[in-house]
C-alpha positions as a printed NumPy array, in Angstrom:
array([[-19.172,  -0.001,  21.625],
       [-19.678,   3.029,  19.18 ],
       [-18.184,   6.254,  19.904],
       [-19.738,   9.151,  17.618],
       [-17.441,  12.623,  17.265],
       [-19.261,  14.931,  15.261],
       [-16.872,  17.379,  13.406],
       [-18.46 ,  21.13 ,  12.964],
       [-15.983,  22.143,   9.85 ],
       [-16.845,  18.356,   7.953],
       [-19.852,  16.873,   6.357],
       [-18.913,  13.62 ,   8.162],
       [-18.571,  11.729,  11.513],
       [-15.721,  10.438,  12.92 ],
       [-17.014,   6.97 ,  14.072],
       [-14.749,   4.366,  16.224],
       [-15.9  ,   0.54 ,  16.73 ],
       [-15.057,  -1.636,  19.535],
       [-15.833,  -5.122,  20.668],
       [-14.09 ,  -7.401,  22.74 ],
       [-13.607, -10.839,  22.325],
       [-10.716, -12.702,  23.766],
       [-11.291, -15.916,  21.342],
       [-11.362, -14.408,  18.234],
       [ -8.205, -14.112,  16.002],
       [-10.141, -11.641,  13.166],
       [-13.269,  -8.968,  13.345],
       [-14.469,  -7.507,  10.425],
       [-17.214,  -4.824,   9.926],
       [-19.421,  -5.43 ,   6.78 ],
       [-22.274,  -3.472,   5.83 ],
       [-21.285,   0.246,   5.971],
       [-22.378,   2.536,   3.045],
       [-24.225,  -0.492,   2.109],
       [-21.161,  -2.329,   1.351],
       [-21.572,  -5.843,   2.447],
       [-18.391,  -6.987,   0.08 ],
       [-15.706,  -4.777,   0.938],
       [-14.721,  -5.614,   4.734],
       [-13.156,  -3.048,   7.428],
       [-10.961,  -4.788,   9.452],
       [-11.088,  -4.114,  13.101],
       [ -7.108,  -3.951,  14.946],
       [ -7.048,  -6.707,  17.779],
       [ -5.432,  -4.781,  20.804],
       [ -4.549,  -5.954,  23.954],
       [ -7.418,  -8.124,  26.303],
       [ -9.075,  -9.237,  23.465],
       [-10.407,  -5.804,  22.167],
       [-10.383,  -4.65 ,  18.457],
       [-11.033,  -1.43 ,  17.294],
       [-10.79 ,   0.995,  13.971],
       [-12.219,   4.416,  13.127],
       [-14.113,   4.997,  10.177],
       [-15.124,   8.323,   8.435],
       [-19.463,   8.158,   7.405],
       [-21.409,  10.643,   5.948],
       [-23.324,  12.941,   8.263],
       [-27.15 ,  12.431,   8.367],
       [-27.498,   9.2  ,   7.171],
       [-27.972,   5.424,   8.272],
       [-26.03 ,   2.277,   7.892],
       [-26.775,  -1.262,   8.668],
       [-23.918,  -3.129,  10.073],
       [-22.628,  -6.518,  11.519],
       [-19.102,  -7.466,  12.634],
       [-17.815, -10.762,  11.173],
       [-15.542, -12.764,  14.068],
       [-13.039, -15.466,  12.33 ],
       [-14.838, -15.267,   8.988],
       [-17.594, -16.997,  10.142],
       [-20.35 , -15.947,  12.794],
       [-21.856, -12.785,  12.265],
       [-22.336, -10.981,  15.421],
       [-24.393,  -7.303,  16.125],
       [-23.413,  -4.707,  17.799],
       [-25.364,  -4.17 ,  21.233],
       [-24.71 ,  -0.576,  21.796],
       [-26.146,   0.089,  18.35 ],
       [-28.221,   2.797,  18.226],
       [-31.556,   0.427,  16.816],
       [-31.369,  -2.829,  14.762],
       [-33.266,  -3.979,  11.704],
       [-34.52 ,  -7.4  ,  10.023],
       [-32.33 ,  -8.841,   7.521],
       [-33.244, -10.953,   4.769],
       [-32.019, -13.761,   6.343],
       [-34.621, -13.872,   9.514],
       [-31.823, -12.322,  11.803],
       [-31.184,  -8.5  ,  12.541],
       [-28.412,  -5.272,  11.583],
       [-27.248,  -3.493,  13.893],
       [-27.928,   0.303,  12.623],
       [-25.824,   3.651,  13.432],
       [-27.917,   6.726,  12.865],
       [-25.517,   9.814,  12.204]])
């Protein structure tokens, strides 16, 4: 799930990520800002759900994909569109 809060007084967008998954021990994001290196790591919370907040830049566009146990990529269902990778699968994308 992605929960937008728009902040009137900030050029950005308070964005929080969730996905459950009872199995998984890790979830990464990789992707934002184009940064498919640098991993956000996602908090694993009670029932299997992991969440984190992350501060993007209003008006712009970032492809995504969360990255359970290092080593299935999974998208993000709730995302607001999704796009083709290089790699003959899909992004999710968040337009802010």
């Amino acid at each position: 799930m992605i929960q937008k809060t728009y902040l009137k007084t900030k050029d950005y967008c308070k964005v929080k990520f969730s996905i459950e998954n009872e199995t998984a021990e890790k979830i990464a994001i990789l992707g934002l800002n184009n940064d498919w290196v640098t991993p956000v790591e996602l908090s694993k919370k009670k029932g299997g759900n992991f969440v984190t907040e992350v501060n993007l830049p209003k008006d712009s566009v970032h492809e995504f994909k969360y990255l359970v146990n290092e080593t299935e990529w999974v998208n993000d269902t709730t995302a607001d569109s999704f796009a083709a990778n290089v790699y003959g699968a899909t992004n999710s994308v968040i337009t802010l």
